[in-house]
C-alpha positions in Angstrom: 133.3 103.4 107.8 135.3 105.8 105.4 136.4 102.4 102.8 132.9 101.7 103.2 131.6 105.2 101.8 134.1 105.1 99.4 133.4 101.4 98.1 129.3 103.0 97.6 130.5 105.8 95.6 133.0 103.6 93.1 130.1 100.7 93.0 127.7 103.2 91.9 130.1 105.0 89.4 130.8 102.0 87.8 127.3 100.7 87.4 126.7 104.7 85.7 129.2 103.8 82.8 128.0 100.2 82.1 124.5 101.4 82.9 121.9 99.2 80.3 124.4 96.7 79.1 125.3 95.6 82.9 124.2 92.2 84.5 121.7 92.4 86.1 122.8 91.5 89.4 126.3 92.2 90.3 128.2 91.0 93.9 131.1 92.7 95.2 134.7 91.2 95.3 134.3 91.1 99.3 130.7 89.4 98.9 129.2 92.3 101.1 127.3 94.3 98.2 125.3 94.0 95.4 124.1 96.3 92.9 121.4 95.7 90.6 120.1 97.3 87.4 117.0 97.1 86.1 114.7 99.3 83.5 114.2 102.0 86.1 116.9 102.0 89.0 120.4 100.9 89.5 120.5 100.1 93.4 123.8 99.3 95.4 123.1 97.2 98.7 125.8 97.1 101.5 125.7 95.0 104.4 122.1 94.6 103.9 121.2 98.4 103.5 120.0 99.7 100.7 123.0 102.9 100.1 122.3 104.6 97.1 119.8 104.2 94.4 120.1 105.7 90.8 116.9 106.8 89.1 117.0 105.6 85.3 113.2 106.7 84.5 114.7 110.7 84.4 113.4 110.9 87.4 115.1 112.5 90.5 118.3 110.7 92.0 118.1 111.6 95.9 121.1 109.8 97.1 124.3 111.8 98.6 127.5 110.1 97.6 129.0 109.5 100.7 126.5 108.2 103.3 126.9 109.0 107.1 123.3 107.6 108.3 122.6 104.3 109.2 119.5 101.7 108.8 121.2 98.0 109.3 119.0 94.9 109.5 118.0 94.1 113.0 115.9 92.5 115.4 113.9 94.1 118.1 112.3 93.1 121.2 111.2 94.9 124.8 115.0 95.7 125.3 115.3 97.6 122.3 117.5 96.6 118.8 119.8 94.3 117.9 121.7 95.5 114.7 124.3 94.1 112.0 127.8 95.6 112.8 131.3 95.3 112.0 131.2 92.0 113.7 128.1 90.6 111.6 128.6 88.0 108.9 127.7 88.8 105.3 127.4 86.7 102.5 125.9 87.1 99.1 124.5 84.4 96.5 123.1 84.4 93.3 119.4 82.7 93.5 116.9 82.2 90.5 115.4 85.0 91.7 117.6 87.3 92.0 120.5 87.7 95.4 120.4 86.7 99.3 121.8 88.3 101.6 122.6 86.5 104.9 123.6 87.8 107.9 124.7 85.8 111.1 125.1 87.6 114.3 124.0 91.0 115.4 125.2 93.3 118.2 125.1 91.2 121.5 123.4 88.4 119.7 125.3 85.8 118.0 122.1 83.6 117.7 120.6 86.0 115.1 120.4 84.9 111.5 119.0 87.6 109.1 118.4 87.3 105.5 117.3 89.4 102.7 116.1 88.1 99.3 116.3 90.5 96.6 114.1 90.2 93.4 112.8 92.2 90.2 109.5 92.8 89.8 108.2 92.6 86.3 108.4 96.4 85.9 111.2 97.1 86.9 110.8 97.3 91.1 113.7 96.3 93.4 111.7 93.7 95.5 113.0 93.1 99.0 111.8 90.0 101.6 113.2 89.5 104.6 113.5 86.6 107.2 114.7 86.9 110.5 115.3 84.3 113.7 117.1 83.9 116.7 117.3 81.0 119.6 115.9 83.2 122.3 111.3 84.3 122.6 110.3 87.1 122.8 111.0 88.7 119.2 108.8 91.7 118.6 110.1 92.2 115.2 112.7 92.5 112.2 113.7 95.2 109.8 115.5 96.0 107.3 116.6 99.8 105.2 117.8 102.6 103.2 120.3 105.1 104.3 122.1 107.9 103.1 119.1 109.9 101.2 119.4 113.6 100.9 117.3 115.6 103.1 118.4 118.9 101.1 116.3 117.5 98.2 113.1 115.8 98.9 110.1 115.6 100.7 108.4 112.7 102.2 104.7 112.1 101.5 103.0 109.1 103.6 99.3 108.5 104.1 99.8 108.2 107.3 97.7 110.3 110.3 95.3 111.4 107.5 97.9 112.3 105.0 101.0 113.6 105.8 104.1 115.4 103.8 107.4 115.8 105.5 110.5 118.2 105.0 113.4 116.4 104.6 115.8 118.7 106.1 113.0 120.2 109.3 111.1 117.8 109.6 110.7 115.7 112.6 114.8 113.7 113.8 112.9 110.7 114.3 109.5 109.2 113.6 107.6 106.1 114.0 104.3 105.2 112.5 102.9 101.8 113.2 100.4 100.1 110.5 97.9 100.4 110.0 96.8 102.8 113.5 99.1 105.8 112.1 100.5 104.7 108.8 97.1 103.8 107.2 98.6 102.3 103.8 101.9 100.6 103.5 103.6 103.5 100.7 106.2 105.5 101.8 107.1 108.5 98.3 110.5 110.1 98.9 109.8 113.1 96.3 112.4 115.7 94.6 111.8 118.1 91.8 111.2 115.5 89.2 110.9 112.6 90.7 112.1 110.2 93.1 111.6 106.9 94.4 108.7 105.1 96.7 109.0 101.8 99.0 105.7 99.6 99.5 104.3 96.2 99.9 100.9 94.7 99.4 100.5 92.2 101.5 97.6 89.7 101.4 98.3 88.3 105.3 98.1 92.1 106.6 101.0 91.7 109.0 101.7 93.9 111.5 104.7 96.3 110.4 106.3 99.9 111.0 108.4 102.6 109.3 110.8 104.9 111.0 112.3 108.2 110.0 115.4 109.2 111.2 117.3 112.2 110.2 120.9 112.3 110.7 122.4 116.3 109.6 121.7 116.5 105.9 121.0 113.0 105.7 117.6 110.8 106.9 117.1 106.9 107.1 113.8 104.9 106.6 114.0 101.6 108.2 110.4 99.2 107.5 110.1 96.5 110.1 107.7 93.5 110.2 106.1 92.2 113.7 106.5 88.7 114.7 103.3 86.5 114.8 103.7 83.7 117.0 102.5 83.8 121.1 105.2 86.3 122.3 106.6 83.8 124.6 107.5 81.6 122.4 108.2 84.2 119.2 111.5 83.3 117.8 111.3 84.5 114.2 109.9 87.3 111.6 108.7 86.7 108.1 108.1 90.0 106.4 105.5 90.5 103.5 107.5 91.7 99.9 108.4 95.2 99.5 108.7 96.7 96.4 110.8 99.9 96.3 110.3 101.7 92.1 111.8 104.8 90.8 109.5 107.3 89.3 109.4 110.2 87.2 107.2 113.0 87.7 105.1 113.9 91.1 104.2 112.2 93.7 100.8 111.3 92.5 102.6 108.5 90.1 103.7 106.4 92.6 100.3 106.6 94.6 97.9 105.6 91.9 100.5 102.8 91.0 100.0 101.3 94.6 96.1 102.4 94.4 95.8 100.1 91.5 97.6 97.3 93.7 96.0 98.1 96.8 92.3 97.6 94.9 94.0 94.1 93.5 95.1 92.7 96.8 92.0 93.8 98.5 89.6 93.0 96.0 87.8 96.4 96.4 85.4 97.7 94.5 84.8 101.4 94.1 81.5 102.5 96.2 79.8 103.9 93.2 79.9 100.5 92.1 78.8 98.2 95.1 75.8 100.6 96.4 73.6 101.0 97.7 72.0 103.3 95.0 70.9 106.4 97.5 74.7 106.4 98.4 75.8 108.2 95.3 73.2 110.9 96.3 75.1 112.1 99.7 76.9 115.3 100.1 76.3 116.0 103.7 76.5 114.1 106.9 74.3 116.0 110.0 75.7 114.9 113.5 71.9 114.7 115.5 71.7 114.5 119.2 69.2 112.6 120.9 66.6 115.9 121.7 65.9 116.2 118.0 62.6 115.9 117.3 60.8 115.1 113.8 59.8 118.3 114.1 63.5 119.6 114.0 64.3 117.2 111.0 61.5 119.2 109.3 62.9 122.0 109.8 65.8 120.9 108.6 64.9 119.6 105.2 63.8 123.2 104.5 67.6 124.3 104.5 68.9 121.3 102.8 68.1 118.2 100.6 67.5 115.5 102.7 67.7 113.5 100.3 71.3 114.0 99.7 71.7 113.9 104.2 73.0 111.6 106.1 71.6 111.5 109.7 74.4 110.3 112.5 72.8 109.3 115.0 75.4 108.4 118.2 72.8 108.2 121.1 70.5 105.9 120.1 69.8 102.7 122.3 68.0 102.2 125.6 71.2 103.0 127.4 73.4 106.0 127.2 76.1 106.5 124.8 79.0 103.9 125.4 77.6 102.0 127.7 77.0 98.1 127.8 78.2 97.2 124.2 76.8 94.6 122.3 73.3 95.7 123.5 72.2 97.1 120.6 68.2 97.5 121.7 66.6 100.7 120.5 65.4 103.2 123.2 61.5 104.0 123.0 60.1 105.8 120.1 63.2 105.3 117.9 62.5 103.5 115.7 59.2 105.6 114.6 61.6 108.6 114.6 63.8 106.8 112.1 61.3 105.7 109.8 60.0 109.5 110.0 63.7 110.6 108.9 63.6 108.2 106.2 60.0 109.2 104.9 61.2 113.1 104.5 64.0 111.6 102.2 66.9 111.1 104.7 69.2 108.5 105.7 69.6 107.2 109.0 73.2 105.8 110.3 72.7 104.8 113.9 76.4 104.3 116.2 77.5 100.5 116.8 81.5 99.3 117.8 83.5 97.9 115.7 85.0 95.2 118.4 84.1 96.7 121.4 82.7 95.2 124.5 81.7 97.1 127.9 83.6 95.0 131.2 80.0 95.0 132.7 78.1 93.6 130.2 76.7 89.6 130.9 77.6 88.6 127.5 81.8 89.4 128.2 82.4 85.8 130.1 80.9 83.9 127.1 83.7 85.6 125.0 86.3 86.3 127.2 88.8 84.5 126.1 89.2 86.3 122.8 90.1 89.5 123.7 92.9 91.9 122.6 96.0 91.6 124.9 98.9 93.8 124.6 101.9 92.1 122.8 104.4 92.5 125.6 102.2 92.6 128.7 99.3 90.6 127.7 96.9 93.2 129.8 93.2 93.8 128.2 93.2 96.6 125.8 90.3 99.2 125.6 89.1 102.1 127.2 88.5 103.7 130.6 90.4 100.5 131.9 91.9 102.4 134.6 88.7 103.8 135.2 87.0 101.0 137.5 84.2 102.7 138.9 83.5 104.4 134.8 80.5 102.3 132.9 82.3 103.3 129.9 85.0 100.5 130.0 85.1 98.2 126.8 87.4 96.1 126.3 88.1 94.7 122.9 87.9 91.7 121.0 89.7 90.0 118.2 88.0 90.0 115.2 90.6 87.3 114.0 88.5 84.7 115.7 85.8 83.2 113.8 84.0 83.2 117.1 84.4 87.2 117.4 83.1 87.8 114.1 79.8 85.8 114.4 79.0 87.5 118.1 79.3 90.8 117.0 77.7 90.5 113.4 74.4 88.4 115.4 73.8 91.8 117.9 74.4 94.2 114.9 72.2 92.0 112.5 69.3 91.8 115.2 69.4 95.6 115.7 68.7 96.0 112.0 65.7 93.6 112.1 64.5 96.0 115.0 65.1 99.6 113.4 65.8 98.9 109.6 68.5 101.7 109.4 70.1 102.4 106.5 74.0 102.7 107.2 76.0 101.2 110.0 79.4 103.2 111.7 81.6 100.9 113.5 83.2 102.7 116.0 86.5 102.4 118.1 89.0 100.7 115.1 91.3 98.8 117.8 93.7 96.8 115.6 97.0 95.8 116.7 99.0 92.6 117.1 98.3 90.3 120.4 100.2 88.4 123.2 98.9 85.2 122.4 99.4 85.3 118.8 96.9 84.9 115.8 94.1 83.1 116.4 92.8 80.9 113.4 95.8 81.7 112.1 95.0 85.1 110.8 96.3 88.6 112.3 94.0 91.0 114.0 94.0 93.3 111.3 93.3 90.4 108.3 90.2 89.7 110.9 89.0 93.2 110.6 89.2 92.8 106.8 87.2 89.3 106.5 84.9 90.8 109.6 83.8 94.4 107.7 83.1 91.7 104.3 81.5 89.1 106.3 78.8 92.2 107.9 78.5 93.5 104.5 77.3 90.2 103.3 75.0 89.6 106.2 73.2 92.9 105.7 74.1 93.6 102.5 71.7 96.7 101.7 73.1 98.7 104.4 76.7 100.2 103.8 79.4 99.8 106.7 81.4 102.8 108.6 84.1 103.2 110.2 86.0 105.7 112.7 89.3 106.3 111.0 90.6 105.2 108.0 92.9 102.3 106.9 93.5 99.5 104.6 92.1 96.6 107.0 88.9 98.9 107.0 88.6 100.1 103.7 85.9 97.5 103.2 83.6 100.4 104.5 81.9 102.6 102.4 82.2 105.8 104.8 84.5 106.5 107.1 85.0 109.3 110.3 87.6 111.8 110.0 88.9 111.7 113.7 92.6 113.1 113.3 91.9 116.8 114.5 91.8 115.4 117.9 95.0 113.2 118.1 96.9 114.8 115.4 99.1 117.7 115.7 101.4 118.8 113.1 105.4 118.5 113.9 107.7 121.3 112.9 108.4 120.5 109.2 105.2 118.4 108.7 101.7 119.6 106.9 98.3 117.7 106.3 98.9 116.1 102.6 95.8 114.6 100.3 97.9 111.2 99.7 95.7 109.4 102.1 92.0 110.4 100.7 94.0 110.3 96.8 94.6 106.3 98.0 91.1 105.7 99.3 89.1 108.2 97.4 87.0 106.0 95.1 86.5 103.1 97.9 85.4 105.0 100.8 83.5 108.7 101.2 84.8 110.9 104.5 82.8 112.6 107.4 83.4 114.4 110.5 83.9 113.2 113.8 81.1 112.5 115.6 83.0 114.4 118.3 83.1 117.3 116.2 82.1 120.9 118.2 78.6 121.9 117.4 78.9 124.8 114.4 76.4 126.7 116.6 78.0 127.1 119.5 81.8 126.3 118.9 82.5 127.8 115.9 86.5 128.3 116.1 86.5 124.6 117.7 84.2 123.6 114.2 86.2 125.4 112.1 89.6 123.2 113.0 87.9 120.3 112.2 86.2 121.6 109.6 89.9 123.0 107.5 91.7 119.5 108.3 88.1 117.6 106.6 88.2 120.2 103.6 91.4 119.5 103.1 90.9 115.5 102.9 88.0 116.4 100.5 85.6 115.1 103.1 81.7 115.5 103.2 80.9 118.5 104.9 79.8 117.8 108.1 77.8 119.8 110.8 75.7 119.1 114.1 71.9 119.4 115.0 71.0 119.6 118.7 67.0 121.1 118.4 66.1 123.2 115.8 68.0 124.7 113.1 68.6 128.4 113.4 69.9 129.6 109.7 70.1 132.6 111.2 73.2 131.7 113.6 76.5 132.3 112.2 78.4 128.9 112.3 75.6 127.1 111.2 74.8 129.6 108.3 78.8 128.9 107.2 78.1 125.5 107.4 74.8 125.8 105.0 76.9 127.6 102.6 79.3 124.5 102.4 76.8 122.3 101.7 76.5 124.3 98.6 79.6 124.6 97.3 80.7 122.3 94.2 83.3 121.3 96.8 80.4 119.1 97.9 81.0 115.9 95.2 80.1 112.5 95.6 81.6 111.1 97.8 83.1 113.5 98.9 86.4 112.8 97.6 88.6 112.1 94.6 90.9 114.8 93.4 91.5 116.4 89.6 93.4 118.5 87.2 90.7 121.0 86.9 91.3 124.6 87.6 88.8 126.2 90.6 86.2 127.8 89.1 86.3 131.4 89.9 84.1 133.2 91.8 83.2 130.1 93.5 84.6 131.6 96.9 86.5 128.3 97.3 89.9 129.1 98.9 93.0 128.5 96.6 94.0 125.6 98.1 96.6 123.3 96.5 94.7 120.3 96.7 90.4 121.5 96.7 88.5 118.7 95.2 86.8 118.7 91.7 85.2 116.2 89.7 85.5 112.7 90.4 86.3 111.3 87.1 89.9 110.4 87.2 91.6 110.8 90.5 93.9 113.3 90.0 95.4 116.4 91.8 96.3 119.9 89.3 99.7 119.8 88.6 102.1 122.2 90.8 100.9 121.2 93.7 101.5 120.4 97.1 102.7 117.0 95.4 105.7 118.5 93.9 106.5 119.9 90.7 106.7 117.1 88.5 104.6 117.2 85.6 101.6 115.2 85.5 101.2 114.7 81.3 105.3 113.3 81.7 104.5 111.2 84.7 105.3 107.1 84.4 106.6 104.7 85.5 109.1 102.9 83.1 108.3 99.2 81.8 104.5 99.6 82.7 
């Protein structure tokens, strides 16, 4: 271990002093490590891990010398990992591409074959692919990492559970965020004072993958792992998408609106100013409305704000009660007159569908049984309330991967707008994860939730889709329910970070929960939703249960929100512009502004890093 530190520390000394005029690609004497020089980094790979990484843009290096942390390649299944060790067999090739690394044999599993192609990416990027197989099923997944960064000197920033930045020395000693249900978009930004370095992929199959944090003393490890696709029986082997990993000067918002750019290129998004409808552009206020409001009430209401700029969420709407007997989608009596009363007193009506969801009593389930979401390992149903029996509440949930799926549900939600001519459409209950019997149609659950959100769209194209949550298999939707305040809490080391809504800001506006505690009569209870939504730069959000008394505290504070210049389009996007004083905005590190060009002030919570010196060299 102690030859190996010290081979990492020569490698990289040696690639300082021959720097620009190096090779490219360089393999040790031993044919176990490879360093690599392009515009912007000078990387050294041992044993398949990525040990130390030099920042050529003037940028931040964030590497110790001498690594003590590990992040070998390895496979996983239900016993746990199977890593490269002492006993593993490396060798390293020159390709046209670039290097592979193979690796034969892992701890307790001389079957294993592991290899890593290393690339350059046209501006500079270290690009990293990985294949992985062994002669026994049952494969859940492989991975591959980086060890040895210093947690003294940086700061993590994910868009994961929201948005998330992370302390590199308190933060959590180990964390795991699945994709796309807690790490929402596949960019991981390791931050210092100038700069630093960020690993991502775009990948056009959406695979199912993973990142883990591990912090070892002054040292943490990110290890990015790829899920196997095949029935998990019969899963032998892992082909991961390409990851990119880029050195960056500047702050963190540098390597975000890089993958932004990417992100919109791969998913063929179009911002929602741009794709309508028309009235969309006009919302700054969503209104949460229970099933006693009466026109009456909604009168009432459009004397305290524009309706015309309102959004009516309306959850309890259809002949049975709330969550019950999903994909019956028939209107309860009168409400479709109240609706079209909304709509004539200017505002918009968004009545509450699921996204995949089907109730366990409903007649329609047997017709579609057979597509349902299974756990990977224990091929049981997944949904809710399943260990509920005697609850009418249980859904389970369906793939959206099957061609099958998609045309059920898009038929019931398609029929109920014939019936009510709403005007937006929430899909709630995001269940996306991989399944025991594989991909059906050869896509993965979460690419069918993609092709599923643009295949409704084009159905009913006048009528903007929702979504609960946010993520990039979702970001097809035009708004979106902010529901982390109720399965979020913040780790030691950890606070709510902006990167998420700065990703997703000009595709998809941001509400709160319909869940959220009434204004009224919760106030502390609204208010915690309410900071964590201000924060993402989220619609303001309030609920209406009869009629509206100005008068009452929570709901006055929630009328003054509406007013603020906080209240944008869309709610969200992010800018260099100072707040305006007098305002009585709080000084927050990252309060919204105009929605012009996407970027945070300077000095902020995304580190110090200027913003006018910010690239990334060779773009």
């Amino acid at each position: 271990m102690e030859a190996t530190r010290c081979l990492v520390a020569v490698l990289l000394s040696l690639a300082v002093l021959t720097a620009v005029h190096a090779a490219p690609w360089e393999i040790s004497g031993d044919g176990r490590t490879v360093t690599v020089t392009t515009p912007t980094l000078r990387a050294v790979v041992r044993d398949g891990t990525l040990v130390a990484l030099g920042n050529l843009t003037g940028g931040d290096t964030l590497f110790v010398a001498k690594p003590e942390s590990q992040a070998a390649p390895a496979l996983r299944d239900a016993k746990g990992f199977s890593s490269a060790d002492a006993d593993t067999r490396v060798t390293c090739t020159t390709t046209a591409a670039g290097v592979r690394i193979a690796l034969t044999g892992t701890a307790g599993d001389p079957s294993a074959r592991l290899t890593l192609d290393l690339g350059m990416d046209r501006d500079g990027a270290l690009t990293v692919q990985q294949s992985a197989e062994r002669a026994a099923p049952e494969l859940l997944s492989a991975s591959w990492g980086i060890a040895g960064i210093d947690a003294t000197r940086t700061q993590v920033v994910i868009p994961a559970n929201g948005g998330t930045v992370i302390d590199g020395l308190r933060g959590p000693g180990a964390l795991a965020l699945p994709w796309p249900a807690n790490w929402q978009a596949a960019l991981v930004i390791v931050q210092g004072e100038q700069g630093g370095f960020s690993v991502s992929t775009q990948d056009p199959e959406a695979q199912f993958k993973r990142v883990d944090l591990r912090r070892i003393g002054r040292e943490f490890a990110l290890t990015f792992a790829t899920e196997s696709r095949a029935a998990y029986d019969q899963a032998r082997a892992v082909v991961s998408p390409v990851w990119r990993i880029q050195a960056y000067r500047g702050d963190g918002k540098v390597p975000a609106l890089d993958y932004r750019g990417r992100m919109a290129g791969t998913l063929e998004l179009r911002p929602i100013a741009e794709r309508g409808p028309a009235w969309l552009r006009d919302i700054r206020t969503v209104v949460r409305v229970s099933r006693e409001v009466t026109v009456a009430d909604l009168r009432g209401l459009a004397t305290e704000i524009d309706a015309r700029q309102t959004l009516l969420y309306v959850p309890d709407w259809r002949r049975h009660p709330y969550d019950v007997l999903y994909p019956d989608y028939t209107p309860r009596d009168g409400f479709g007159d109240w609706c079209r009363a909304a709509q004539a007193l200017g505002f918009r009506v968004m009545p509450h569908f699921n996204l995949v969801g089907v109730n366990v009593a409903s007649p329609e389930l047997a017709k579609i049984e057979r597509f349902l979401q299974t756990d990977r390992v224990s091929g049981q149903r997944v949904g809710w309330y399943l260990g509920r029996p005697d609850s009418p509440n249980q859904i389970v949930c369906l793939n959206p991967a099957s061609v099958v799926v998609r045309q059920f549900l898009i038929e019931h939600i398609k029929t109920a707008y014939e019936q009510v001519r709403f005007d937006a459409m929430p899909l709630d209950f995001p269940v996306i994860g991989p399944t025991h019997d594989g991909d059906p149609d050869g896509m993965t659950c979460a690419r069918g939730a993609e092709v599923y959100l643009r295949e409704l769209q084009a159905a009913i194209p006048e009528v903007p889709c929702g979504a609960e949550g946010l993520n990039e298999p979702i970001l097809a939707s035009s708004l979106a329910q902010c529901g982390e305040p109720f399965w979020v809490s913040s780790a030691p080391g950890t606070q709510v970070h902006p990167v998420r809504s700065l990703l997703f800001a000009p595709y998809c506006g941001l509400y709160g929960h319909l869940g959220i505690p009434s204004q009224a009569t919760s106030l502390p209870a609204y208010l915690t939703h309410h900071d964590f939504l201000d924060r993402m730069g989220g619609w303001p959000t309030l609920g209406l249960d009869g009629p509206i008394d100005p008068r009452n505290a929570g709901t006055d504070f929630a009328l003054l929100e509406v007013e603020l210049p906080r209240a944008q389009p869309f709610g969200l996007l992010y800018d260099a512009s100072p707040v305006t004083p007098g305002t009585g905005l709080a000084e927050l590190p990252f309060i919204t502004g105009s929605t012009t060009d996407g970027l945070l002030r300077e000095g902020s919570i995304w580190g110090s890093g200027k913003v006018e010196s910010a690239e990334i060299e060779g773009n």
